[in-house]
N, C-alpha and C positions, 0 to 999 in steps of 0.2 A: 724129873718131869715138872716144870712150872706146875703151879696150881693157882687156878682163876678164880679168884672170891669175886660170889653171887649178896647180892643186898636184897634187903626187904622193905615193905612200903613201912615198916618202922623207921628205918634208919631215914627216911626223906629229908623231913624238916623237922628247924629246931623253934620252938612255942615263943613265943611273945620275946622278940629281938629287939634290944636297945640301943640306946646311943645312937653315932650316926650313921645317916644312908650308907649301904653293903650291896655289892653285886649279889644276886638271891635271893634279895628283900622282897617278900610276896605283897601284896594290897590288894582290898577288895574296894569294891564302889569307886573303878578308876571308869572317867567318862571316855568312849569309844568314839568320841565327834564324830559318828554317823557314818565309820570302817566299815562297821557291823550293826547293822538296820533291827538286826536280829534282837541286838544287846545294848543297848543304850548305854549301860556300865557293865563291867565284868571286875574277876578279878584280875592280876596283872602282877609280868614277875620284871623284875629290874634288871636290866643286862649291861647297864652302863660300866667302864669299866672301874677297877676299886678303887687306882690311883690315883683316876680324875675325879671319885669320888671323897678320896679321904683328903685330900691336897687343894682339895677348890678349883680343881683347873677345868671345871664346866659350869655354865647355867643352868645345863636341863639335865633330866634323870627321862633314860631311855628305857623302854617297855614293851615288853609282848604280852597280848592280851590271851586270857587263859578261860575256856571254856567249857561247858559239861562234854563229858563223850556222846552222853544220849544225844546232843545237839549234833554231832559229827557229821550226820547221813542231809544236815542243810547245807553243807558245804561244798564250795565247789569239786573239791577232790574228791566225794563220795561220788558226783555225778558221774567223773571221770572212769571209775571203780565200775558204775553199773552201767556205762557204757560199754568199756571193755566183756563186761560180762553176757553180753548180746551181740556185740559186733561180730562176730564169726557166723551165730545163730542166722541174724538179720539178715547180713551180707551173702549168705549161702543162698536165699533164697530170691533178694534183691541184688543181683551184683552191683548197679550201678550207682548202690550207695554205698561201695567201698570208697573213692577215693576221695570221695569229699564228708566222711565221718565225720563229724563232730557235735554230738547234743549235748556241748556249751554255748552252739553258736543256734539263736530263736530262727536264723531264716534257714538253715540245715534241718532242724527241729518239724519248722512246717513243710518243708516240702519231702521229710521224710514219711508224718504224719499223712499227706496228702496221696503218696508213692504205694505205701502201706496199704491204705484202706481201697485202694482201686487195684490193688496185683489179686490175677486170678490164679489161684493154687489150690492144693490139696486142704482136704479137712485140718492134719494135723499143724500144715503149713500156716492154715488161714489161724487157729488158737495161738501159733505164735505171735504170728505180726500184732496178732489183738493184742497179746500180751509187750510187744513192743509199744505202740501205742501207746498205753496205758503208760508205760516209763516215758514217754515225752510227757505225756498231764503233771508225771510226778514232780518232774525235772521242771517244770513250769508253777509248781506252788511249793510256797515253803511248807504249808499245814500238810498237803501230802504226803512230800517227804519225811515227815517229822513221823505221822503214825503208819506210814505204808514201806518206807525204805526197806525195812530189812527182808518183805515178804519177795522184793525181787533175787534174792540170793538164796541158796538152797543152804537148809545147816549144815552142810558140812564145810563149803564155802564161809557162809557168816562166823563160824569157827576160826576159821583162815584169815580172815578177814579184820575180827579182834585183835587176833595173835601178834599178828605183825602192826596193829596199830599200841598193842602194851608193848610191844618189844623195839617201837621206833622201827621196823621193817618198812611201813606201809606208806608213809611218802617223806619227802626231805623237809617239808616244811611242818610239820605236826609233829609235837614232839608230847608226852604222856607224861601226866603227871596223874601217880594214885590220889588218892580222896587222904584227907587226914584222917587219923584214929580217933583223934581229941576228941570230948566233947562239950563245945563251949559256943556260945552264940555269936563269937566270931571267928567262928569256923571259915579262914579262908578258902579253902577248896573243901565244899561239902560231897559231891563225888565223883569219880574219876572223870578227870578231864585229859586236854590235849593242850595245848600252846601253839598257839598260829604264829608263826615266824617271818612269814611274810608281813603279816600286817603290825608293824610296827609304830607305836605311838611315843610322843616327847612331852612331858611339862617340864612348866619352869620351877627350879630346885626351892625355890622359896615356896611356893604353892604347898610342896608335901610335907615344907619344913613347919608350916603354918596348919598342917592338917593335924602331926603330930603334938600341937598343942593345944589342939580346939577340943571346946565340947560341940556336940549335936545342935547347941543356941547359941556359941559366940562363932561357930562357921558359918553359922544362913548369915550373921552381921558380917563378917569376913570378907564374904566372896561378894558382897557388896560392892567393895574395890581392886576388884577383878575387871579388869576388860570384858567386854558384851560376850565373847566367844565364852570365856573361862570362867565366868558368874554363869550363863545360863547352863551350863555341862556343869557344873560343882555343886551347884547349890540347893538341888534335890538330898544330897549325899555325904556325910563325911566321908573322907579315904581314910581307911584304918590298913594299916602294918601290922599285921598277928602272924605271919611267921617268916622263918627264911629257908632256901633249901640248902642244903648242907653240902659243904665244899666239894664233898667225894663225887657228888650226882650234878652237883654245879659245872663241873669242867667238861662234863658230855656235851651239855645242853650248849654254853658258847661254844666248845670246840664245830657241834652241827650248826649254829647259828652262822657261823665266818666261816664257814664251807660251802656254805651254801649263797654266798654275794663273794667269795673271792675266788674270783672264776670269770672267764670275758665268754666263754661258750658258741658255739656257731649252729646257724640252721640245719635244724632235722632235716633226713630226707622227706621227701613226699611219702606217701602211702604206698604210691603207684612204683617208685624206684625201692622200696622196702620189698614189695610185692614179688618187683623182678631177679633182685638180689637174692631172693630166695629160692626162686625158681630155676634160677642159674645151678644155683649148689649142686 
């Protein structure tokens, strides 16, 4: 019988990597030019590939921005999560907001809001809708979401709900990365974060080549001669490189990265032909 070797958040990354740019390359204080409203810089792992890295055959070194897991519940995929987690609820009691579900979308939002608070029902019925309600306000402020999220999920769910986001279960674009053990003040990833793969960013190769040799006072002179876009993103920050992730957990992360854009995909069904395709059965 095969036997499937399990890794630990030891083996992740390897401490203060040299020489030159590596697909893995982690960095902190990479500026988000305004992807993420949230984060003005984060850290950032390099997915460029190695060839065109070791060979010179690019200008730009390509990045996925990598952020706290606490932050997770502001993103759009969590809203997703605690929609799902009320839509049956909702829907049981309002039918006619099945087949136009969606509280990603503000004008679905207020006329569910608006649907909600004028349906006549029962006591226990009318604590739910409140309690839907209350998930559109959420769904509508980041600070909400940030200290209120997890109370829309019961713990055994929010359980569930971890689970599959440490084990990469929980959606195709978030991908985990544990916190380091180090302890060192340039601690790239200080605690368990995720990697958004969607939101992909590019600098130019000389920018990081020139980060790597800066101090803290000859980069503010630096990015002087920077373009207005790439002075005013840099020059709060140097980017510092403190570690890389290690080849074995490296191949997961591109292998979901180009599985996830090499794909042409076609439209879902409606709600309503899901609804009947069921019903058929």
């Amino acid at each position: 019988m095969p036997v499937t070797s399990k890794t630990s958040d030891k083996h992740y990354y390897s401490q203060y990597p040299t020489g030159r740019h590596q697909t893995g390359d982690i960095w902190f204080n990479i500026p988000t030019l305004g992807l993420l409203p949230k984060w003005p810089t984060c850290s950032a792992i390099v997915v460029t590939p190695a060839c065109d890295l070791q060979n010179g055959k690019t200008d730009t070194i390509v990045m996925i921005p990598i952020v706290p897991l606490s932050h997770t519940i502001t993103l759009p995929q969590f809203i997703r999560h605690l929609s799902n987690e009320l839509k049956g609820m909702v829907t049981g009691i309002i039918p006619e907001l099945r087949n136009s579900w969606d509280l990603c979308n503000a004008d679905f939002r207020a006329y569910a809001r608006d649907t909600a608070m004028r349906h006549v029902c029962g006591q226990t019925q009318k604590e739910s809708l409140n309690r839907f309600v209350e998930l559109i306000s959420f769904c509508e402020s980041t600070e909400q979401r940030q200290s209120l999220g997890m109370a829309f999920i019961s713990p055994a769910r929010r359980m569930d709900f971890l689970r599959k986001i440490v084990t990469n279960a929980f959606s195709s674009d978030l991908h985990f990365f544990p916190r380091e053990r180090e302890s060192d003040e340039f601690q790239t990833i200080a605690e368990h974060s995720v990697g958004l793969l969607r939101y992909i960013i590019s600098y130019p190769v000389e920018i990081l080549d020139d980060a790597q040799m800066a101090t803290e006072l000859s980069w503010k002179q630096k990015c002087q001669g920077f373009c207005d876009l790439y002075r005013v993103a840099f020059q709060d920050a140097l980017p510092i490189r403190s570690s890389r992730l290690n080849q074995s957990v490296l191949v997961d992360l591109i292998t979901r990265l180009t599985s996830l854009f090499n794909r042409i995909g076609s439209e879902d069904f409606t709600p309503a032909c899901v609804d009947t395709f069921i019903e058929e059965f």
